[in-house]
NUFI-561561 format. One line per field, with one value per residue (C-alpha): x, y, z; residue in three letters; residue number from 1; chain. Coordinates in nm, 3 decimals, padded with zeros to 5 digits. Layout:
X	(X_...)
Y	(Y_...)
Z	(Z_...)
aa	(Ala_...)
i	(NUM_...)
ch	(A_...)
END
This chain:
X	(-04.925_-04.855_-05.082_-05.145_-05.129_-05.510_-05.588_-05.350_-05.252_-05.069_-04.962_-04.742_-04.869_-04.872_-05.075_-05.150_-05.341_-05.465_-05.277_-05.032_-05.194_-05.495_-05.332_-05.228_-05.525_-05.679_-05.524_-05.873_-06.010_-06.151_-05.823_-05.844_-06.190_-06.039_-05.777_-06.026_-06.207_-05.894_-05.768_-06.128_-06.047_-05.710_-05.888_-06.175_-05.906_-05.712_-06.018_-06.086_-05.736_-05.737_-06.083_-05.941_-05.584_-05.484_-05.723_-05.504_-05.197_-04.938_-05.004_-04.834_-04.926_-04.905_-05.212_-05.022_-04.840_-05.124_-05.318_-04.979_-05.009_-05.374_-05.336_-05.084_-05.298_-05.636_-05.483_-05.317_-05.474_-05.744_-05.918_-06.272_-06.411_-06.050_-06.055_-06.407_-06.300_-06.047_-06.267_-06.520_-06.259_-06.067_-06.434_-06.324_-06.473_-06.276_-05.871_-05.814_-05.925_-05.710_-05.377_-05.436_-05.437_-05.136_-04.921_-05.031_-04.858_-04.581_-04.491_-04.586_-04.626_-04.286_-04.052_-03.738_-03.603_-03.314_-03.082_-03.279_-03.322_-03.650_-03.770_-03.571_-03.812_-03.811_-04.095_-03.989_-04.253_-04.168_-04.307_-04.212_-04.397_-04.310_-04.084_-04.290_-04.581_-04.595_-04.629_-04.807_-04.585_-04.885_-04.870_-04.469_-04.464_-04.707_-04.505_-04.186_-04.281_-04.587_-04.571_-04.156_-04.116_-03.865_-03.953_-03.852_-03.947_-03.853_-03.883_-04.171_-04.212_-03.848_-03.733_-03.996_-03.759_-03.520_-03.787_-03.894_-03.558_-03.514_-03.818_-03.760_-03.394_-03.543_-03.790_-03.510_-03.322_-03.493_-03.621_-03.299_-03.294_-03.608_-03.844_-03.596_-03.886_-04.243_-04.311_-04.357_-04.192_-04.422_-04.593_-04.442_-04.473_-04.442_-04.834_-04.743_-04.727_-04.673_-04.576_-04.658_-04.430_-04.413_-04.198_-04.225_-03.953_-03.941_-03.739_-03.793_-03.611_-03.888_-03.934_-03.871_-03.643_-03.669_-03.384_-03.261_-03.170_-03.539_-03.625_-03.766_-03.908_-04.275_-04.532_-04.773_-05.117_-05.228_-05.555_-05.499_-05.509_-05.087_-04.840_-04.516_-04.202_-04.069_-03.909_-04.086_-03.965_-04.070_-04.065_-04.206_-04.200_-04.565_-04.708_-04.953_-05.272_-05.652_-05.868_-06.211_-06.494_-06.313_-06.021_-05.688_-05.493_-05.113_-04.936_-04.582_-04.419_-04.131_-03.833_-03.968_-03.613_-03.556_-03.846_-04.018_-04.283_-04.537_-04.564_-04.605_-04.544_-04.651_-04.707_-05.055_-05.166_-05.492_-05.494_-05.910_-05.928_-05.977_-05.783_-06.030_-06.222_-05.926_-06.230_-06.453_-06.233_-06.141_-06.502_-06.524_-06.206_-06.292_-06.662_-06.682_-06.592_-06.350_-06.223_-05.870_-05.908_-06.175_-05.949_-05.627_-05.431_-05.366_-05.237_-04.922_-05.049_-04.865_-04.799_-04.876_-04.749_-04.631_-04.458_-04.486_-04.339_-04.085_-04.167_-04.100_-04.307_-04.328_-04.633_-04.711_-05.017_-05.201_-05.416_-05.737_-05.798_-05.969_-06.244_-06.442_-06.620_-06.355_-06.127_-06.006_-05.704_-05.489_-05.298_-05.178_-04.883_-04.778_-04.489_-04.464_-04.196_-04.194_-03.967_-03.971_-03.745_-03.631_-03.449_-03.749_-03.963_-03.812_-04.084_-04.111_-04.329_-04.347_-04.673_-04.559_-05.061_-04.995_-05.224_-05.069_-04.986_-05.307_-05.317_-05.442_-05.272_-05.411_-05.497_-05.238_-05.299_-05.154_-05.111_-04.954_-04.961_-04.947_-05.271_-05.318_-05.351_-05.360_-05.097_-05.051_-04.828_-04.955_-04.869_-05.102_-05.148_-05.269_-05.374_-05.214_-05.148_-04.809_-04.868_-05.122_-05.177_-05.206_-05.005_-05.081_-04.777_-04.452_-04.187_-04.302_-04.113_-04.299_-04.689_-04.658)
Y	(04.151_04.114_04.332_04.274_04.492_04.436_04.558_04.769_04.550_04.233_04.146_03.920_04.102_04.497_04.835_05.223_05.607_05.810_06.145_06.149_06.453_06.214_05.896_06.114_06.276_05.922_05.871_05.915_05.667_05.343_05.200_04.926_04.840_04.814_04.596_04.366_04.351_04.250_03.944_03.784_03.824_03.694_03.353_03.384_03.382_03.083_02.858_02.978_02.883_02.516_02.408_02.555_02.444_02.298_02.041_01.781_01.918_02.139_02.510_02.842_03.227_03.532_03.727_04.060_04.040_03.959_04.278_04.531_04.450_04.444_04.786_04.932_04.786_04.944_05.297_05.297_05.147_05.307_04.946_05.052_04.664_04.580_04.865_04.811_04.379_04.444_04.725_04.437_04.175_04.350_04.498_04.868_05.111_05.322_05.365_05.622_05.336_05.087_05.297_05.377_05.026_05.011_05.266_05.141_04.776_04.931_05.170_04.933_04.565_04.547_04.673_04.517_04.422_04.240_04.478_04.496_04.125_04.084_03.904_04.027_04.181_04.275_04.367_04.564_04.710_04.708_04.841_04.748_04.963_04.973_05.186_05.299_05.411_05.717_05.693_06.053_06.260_06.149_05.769_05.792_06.031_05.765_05.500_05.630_05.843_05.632_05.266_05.321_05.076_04.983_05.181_05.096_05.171_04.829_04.705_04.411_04.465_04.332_04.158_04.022_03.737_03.924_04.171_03.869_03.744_04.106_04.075_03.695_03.810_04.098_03.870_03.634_03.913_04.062_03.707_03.593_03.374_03.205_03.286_03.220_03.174_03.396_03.459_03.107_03.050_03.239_03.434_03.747_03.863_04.122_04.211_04.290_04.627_04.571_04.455_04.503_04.320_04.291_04.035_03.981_03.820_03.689_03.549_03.489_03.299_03.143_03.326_02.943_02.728_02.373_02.148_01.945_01.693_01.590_01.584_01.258_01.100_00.963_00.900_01.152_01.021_01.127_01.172_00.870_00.668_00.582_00.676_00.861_00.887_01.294_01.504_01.618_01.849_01.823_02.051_02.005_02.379_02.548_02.642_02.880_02.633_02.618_02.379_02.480_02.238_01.983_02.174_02.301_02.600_02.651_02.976_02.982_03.311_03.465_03.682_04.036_04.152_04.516_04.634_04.941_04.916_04.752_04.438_04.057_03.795_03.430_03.145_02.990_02.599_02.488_02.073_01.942_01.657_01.395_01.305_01.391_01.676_01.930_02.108_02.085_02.341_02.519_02.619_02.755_02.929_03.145_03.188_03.289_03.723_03.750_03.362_03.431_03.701_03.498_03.202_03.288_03.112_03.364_03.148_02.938_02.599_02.248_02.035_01.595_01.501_01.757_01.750_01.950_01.827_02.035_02.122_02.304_02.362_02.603_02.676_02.905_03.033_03.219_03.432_03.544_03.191_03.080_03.317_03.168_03.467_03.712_03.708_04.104_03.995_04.049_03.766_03.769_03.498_03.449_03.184_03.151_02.905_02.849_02.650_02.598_02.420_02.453_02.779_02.909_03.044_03.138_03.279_03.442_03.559_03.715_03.830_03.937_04.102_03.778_03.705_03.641_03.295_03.115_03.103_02.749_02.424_02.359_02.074_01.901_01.935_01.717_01.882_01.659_01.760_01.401_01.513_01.766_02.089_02.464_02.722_03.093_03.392_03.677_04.013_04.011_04.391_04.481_04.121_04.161_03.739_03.769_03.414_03.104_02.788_02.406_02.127_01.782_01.592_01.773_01.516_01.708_02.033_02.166_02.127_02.361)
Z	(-00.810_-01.195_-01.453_-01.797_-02.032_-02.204_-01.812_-01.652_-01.328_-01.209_-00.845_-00.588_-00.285_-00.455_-00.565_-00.770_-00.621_-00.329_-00.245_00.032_00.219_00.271_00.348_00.655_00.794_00.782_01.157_01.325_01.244_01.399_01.323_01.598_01.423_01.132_01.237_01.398_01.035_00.863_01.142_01.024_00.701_00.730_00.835_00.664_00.335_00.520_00.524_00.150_00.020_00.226_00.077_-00.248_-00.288_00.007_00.112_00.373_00.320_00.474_00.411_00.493_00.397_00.567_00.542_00.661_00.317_00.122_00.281_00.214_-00.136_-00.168_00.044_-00.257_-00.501_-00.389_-00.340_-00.671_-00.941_-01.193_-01.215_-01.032_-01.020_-00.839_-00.629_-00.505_-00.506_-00.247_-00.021_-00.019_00.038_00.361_00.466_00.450_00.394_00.183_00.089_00.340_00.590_00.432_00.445_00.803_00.896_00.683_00.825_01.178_01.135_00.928_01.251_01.506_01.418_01.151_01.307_01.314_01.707_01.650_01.861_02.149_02.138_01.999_01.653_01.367_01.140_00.790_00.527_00.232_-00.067_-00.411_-00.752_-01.076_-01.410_-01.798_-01.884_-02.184_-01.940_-01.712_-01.342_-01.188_-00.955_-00.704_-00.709_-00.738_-00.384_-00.271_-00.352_-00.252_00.080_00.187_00.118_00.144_-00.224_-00.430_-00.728_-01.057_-01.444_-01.675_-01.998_-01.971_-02.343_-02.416_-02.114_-01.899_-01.783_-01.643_-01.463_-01.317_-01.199_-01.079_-00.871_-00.759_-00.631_-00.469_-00.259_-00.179_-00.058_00.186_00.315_00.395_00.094_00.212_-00.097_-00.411_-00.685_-00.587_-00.966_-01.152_-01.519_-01.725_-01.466_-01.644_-02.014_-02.262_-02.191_-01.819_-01.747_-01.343_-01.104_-00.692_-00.439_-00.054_00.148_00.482_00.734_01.085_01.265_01.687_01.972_02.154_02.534_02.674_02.441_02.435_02.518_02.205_02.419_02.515_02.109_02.024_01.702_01.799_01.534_01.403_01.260_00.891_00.826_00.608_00.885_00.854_01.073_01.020_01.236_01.291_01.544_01.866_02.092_02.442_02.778_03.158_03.202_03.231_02.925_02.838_02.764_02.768_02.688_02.508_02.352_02.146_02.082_02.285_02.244_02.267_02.304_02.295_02.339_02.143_02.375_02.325_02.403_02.535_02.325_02.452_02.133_02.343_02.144_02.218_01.945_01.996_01.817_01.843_01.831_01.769_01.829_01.808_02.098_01.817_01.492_01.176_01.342_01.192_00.933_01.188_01.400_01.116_01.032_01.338_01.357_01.013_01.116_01.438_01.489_01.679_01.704_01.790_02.054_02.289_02.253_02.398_02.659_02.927_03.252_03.255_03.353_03.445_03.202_03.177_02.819_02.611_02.270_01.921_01.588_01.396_01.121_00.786_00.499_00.212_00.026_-00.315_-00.428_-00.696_-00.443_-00.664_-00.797_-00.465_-00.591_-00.885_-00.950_-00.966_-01.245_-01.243_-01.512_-01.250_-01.106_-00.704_-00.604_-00.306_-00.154_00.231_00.416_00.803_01.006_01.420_01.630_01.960_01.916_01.778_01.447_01.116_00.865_00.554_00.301_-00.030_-00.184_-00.619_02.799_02.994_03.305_03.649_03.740_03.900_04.308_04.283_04.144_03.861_03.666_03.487_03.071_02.819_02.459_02.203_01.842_01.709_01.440_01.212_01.333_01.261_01.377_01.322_01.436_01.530_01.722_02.031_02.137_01.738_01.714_01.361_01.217_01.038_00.908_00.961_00.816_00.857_00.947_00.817_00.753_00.959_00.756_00.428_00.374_00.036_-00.053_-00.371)
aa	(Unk_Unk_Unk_Unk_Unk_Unk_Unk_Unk_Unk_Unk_Unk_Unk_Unk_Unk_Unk_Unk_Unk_Unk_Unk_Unk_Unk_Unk_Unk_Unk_Unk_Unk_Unk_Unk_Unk_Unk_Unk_Unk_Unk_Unk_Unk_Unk_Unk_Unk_Unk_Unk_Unk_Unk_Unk_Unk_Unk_Unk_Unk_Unk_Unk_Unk_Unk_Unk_Unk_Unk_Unk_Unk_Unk_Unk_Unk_Unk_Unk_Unk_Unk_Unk_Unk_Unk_Unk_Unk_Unk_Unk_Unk_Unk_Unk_Unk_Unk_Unk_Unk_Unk_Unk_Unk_Unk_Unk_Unk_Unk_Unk_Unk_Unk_Unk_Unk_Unk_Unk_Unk_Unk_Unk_Unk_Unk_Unk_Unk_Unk_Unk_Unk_Unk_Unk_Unk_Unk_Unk_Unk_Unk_Unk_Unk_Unk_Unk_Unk_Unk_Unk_Unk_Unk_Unk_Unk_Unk_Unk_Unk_Unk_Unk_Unk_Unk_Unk_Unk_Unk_Unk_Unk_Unk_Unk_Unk_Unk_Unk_Unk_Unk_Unk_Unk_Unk_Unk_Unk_Unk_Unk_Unk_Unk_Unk_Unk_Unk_Unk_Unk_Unk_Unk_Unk_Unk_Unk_Unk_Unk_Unk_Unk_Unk_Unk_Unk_Unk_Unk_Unk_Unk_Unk_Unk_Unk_Unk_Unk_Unk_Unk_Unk_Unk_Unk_Unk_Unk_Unk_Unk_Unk_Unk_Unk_Unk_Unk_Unk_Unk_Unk_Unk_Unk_Unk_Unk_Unk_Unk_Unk_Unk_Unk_Unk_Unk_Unk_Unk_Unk_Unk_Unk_Unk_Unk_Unk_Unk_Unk_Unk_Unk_Unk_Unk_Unk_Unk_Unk_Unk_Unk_Unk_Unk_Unk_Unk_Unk_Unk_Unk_Unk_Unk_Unk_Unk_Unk_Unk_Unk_Unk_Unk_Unk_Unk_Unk_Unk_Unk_Unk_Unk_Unk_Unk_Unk_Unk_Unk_Unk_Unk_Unk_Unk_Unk_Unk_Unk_Unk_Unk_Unk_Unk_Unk_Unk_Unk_Unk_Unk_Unk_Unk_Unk_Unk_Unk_Unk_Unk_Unk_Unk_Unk_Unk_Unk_Unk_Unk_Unk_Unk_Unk_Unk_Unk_Unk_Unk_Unk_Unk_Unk_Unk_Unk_Unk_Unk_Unk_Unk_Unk_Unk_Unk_Unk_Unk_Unk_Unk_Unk_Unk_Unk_Unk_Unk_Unk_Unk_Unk_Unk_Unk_Unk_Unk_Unk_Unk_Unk_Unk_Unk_Unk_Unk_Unk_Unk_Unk_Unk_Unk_Unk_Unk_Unk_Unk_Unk_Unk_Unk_Unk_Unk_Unk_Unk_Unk_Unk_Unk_Unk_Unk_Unk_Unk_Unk_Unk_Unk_Unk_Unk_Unk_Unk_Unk_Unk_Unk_Unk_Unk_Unk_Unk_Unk_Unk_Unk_Unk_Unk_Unk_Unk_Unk_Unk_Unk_Unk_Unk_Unk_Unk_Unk_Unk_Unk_Unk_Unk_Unk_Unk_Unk_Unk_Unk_Unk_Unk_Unk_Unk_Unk_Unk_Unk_Unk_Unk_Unk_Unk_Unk_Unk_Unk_Unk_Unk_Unk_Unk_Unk)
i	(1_2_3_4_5_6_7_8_9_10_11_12_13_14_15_16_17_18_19_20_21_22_23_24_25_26_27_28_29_30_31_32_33_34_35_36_37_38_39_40_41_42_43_44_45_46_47_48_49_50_51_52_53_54_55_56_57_58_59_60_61_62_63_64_65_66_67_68_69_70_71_72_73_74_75_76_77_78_79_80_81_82_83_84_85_86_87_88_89_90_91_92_93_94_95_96_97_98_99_100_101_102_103_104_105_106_107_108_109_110_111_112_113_114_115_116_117_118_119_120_121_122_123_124_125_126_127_128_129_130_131_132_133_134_135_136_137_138_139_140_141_142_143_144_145_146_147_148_149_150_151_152_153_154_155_156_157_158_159_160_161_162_163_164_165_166_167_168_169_170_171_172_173_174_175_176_177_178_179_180_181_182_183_184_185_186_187_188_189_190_191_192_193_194_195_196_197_198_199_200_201_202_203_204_205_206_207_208_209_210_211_212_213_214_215_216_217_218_219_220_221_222_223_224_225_226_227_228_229_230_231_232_233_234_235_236_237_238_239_240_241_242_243_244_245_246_247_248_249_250_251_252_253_254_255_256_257_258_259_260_261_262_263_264_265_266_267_268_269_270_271_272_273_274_275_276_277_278_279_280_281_282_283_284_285_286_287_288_289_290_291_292_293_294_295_296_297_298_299_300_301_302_303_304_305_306_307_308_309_310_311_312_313_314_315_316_317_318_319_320_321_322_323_324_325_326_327_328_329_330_331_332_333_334_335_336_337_338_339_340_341_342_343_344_345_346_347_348_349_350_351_352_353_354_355_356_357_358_359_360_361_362_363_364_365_366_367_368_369_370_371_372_373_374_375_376_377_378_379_380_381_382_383_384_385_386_387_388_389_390_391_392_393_394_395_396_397_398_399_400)
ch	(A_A_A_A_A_A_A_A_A_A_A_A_A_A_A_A_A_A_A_A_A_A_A_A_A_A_A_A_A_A_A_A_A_A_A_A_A_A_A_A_A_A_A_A_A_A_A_A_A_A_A_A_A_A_A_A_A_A_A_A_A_A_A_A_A_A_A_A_A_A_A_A_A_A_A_A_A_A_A_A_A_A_A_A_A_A_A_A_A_A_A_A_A_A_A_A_A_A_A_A_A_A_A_A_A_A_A_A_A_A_A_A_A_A_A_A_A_A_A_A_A_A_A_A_A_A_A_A_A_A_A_A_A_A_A_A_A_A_A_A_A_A_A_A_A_A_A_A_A_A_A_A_A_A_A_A_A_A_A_A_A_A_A_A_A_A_A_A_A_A_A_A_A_A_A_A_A_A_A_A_A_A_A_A_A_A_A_A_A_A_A_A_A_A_A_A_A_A_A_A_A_A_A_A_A_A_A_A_A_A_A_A_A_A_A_A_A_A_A_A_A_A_A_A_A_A_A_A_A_A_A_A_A_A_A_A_A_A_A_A_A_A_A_A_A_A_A_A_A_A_A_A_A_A_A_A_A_A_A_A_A_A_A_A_A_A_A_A_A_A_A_A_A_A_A_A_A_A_A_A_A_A_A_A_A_A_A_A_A_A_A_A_A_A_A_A_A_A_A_A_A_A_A_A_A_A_A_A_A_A_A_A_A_A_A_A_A_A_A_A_A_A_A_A_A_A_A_A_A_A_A_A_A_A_A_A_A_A_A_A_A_A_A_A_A_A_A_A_A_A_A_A_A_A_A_A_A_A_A_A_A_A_A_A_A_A_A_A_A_A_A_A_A_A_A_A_A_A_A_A_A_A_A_A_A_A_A_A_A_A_A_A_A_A_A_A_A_A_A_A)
END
C-alpha cells in the first residue's frame, strides 16, 4: 500500500496502530469464525476483481496477501474512514480480531516446510515511511515484533524512484524473482509518505506427480468459440473428484512432507459441465457461505478421461479500484504469477483430512479442463486460500 502525502497512506498489500499487549490477549477469540469470514471474502473480492478487470481472461491474486496488508494497514493507520473500509471489507469486528487471524496463519498456515519435505514457504512484511515523519515507539514495536516487517525510514520527498526500486527488489526477492515490478512507473512520488508491503511464496511438489511422458497438446476451447493447441498433462491414477450440479471439482494434493504442523495444501479445480457457464459457477462460488468447504472432494475415485492444461499466468492489480465508491487516496497493487506442471505448483504474490477410500467401485469420472475454469490454493485444516483465480486461455502467460 502506497500513501500520499495530502492523506497519510499508500499500499501494495501493507498497514499503521494497535498496541502489542492487545494484539496478544486477542487469542480468545472466535478465531476459526473469523477465518471462515475472511475465505468468503477472499472470493467474494475474486468475483469483484473478474467483473472489474478481468472479465474472460486469465487472472491470479492471492487473497492471503491482500488481507496481511490490509491487516497492517487497519491496525496502524490514523485514517478512521480506511480503518472502518477494511473492518467492513474483511467483516471484523474490530483490529484486535483482525490481528488474531493474522498471527494464526502467520504461525500456522506460512510456515516454511521445505526441510521436512513439504511446500517451501515464504511471506515476508515490509514498511517503508518518510524519513522526515515520526513513527511512535508503539507502531514501530508493532511493526517490528508483531507483523515481523522490514522497517525502513526513506526519503519519498527526494527519491521516490529509488524507494520504489527498493521496494520492487525487495518483492522480487523474497518471491524467488517471481514478482520483479509490483509498484508501476509512477506509482510512487514525492507526495507519498508510505509504503506497506507483503509477498507471499509457494512452492509444492504435487502428493502424485504426473508423468511428462503422457503430456499431450489437445485443444482447449475459448469462450470465443476458437480453439487453441497447449500442453495437457494426463494420469490414470485415482483422483480426488466429485461431481455436483453442473460443475466438477478437482483436488490435487501437494506432498505434506514430514510436517507435524497439521496442515494439508491442495490445489482446487472447479470445471462447469458446459463451455460458457464459467460466470454462472462463479456467482455461485462468491455467493454461497461457505462455498468451498461443502464442496470438497474427499474420496479418491477412478478415473475415464483425465487431463489439465499447464499453465502460467501473471496478473497485476490496483486493488481499491474494483470499488467505485471508495476512493480513501490510498492506492493497493498487487502482482500474482502461478505456474503448474507435472512436478507441481509454483506461486507468488506481492501485495505494495482425506476420507478413506470407498468400499464400493465406483463410477468412473472424466474431468478434462479443455474450458475455462477457476482454480485456487488453499490450506485445508484453516481453510486459509493462498491464491485463486481464473483460467481462460492456458497458452497466455500475462493478462496485466
Amino acid at each position: 500500500m502506497d500513501s500520499k502525502r495530502k492523506n497519510p497512506n499508500l499500499s501494495t498489500s501493507e498497514v499503521a496502530e494497535p498496541s502489542l499487549s492487545k494484539t496478544k490477549k486477542k487469542q480468545k477469540m472466535d478465531v476459526k469464525g473469523a477465518m471462515t469470514k475472511q475465505n468468503d471474502v477472499a472470493l467474494f473480492l475474486a468475483g469483484k476483481v473478474i467483473s472489474a478487470v478481468a472479465k474472460n481472461s486469465n487472472f491470479v491474486f492471492s487473497p492471503a496477501s491482500i488481507n496481511s496488508v490490509l491487516t497492517m494497514t487497519a491496525a496502524t493507520t490514523d485514517i478512521e474512514k480506511l480503518r472502518s473500509f477494511i473492518l467492513s471489507f474483511l467483516r471484523s469486528s474490530s483490529t484486535d480480531e483482525l490481528n488474531a487471524v493474522f498471527s494464526e496463519i502467520a504461525s500456522v498456515v506460512l510456515v516454511d516446510g521445505s526441510k521436512r519435505g513439504g511446500p517451501k514457504i515464504a511471506a515476508v512484511n515490509g514498511v517503508w515511511i518518510e524519513q522526515s515523519l515520526s513513527c511512535s515507539p508503539e507502531s514501530k514495536d508493532l511493526f517490528e515484533n508483531f507483523f515481523k516487517a522490514t522497517y525502513a525510514q526513506v526519503d519519498f520527498l527526494h527519491k521516490a524512484e529509488e524507494v520504489r526500486g527498493e521496494v520492487n527488489s525487495w518483492a522480487s526477492r523474497h518471491t524467488n524473482g517471481l514478482i520483479k515490478e509490483l509498484l508501476p512507473s509512477g506509482s510512487v512520488t514525492d507526495e507519498t509518505i508510505q509504503i506497506y508491503g507483503n509477498a507471499l511464496y509457494f512452492k509444492g511438489a504435487w502428493e502424485k506427480k504426473f508423468d511428462k511422458s503422457m503430456t499431450k497438446h489437445k485443444p482447449f476451447h475459448l469462450s470465443s468459440g476458437t480453439t487453441v493447441s497447449v500442453p495437457f498433462m494426463r494420469s490414470y491414477k485415482d483422483q480426488y473428484i466429485k461431481a455436483y450440479d453442473g460443475f466438477k471439482v478437482l483436488s490435487l494434493p501437494y506432498r505434506q512432507g514430514d510436517d507435524n504442523t497439521n496442515r494439508n495444501f491442495s490445489m482446487y479445480f472447479y470445471l462447469p459441465d458446459k463451455k460458457g457457464e464459467l460466470d454462472n459457477l462463479l456467482e455461485r462460488i462468491t455467493s454461497i457461505p461457505g462455498f468451498l468447504d461443502n464442496h470438497i472432494p474427499r474420496e479418491r475415485v477412478k478415473v475415464g478421461e483425465f487431463r489439465i492444461p499447464k499453465f502460467k499466468i501473471e496478473f497485476g492489480f490496483e486493488i481499491l479500484k474494483v470499488f467505485n465508491d471508495f476512493d480513501p487516496d490510498v492506492a493497493f497493487y498487487q502482482k500474482a504469477l502461478i505456474e503448474i506442471d507435472e512436478e507441481g505448483t509454483e506461486a507468488a504474490a506481492a501485495t505494495a483430512l482425506r476420507g478413506m477410500g470407498c468400499k464400493y467401485i465406483p463410477k468412473m469420472i472424466d474431468f478434462v479442463a479443455d474450458h475455462p475454469f477457476l482454480f485456487l490454493i488453499r490450506e485445508d485444516i484453516t481453510g486459509t486460500v493462498l491464491f485463486a483465480g481464473q483460467i481462460f486461455d492456458p497458452s497466455k502467460s500475462s493478462s496485466a
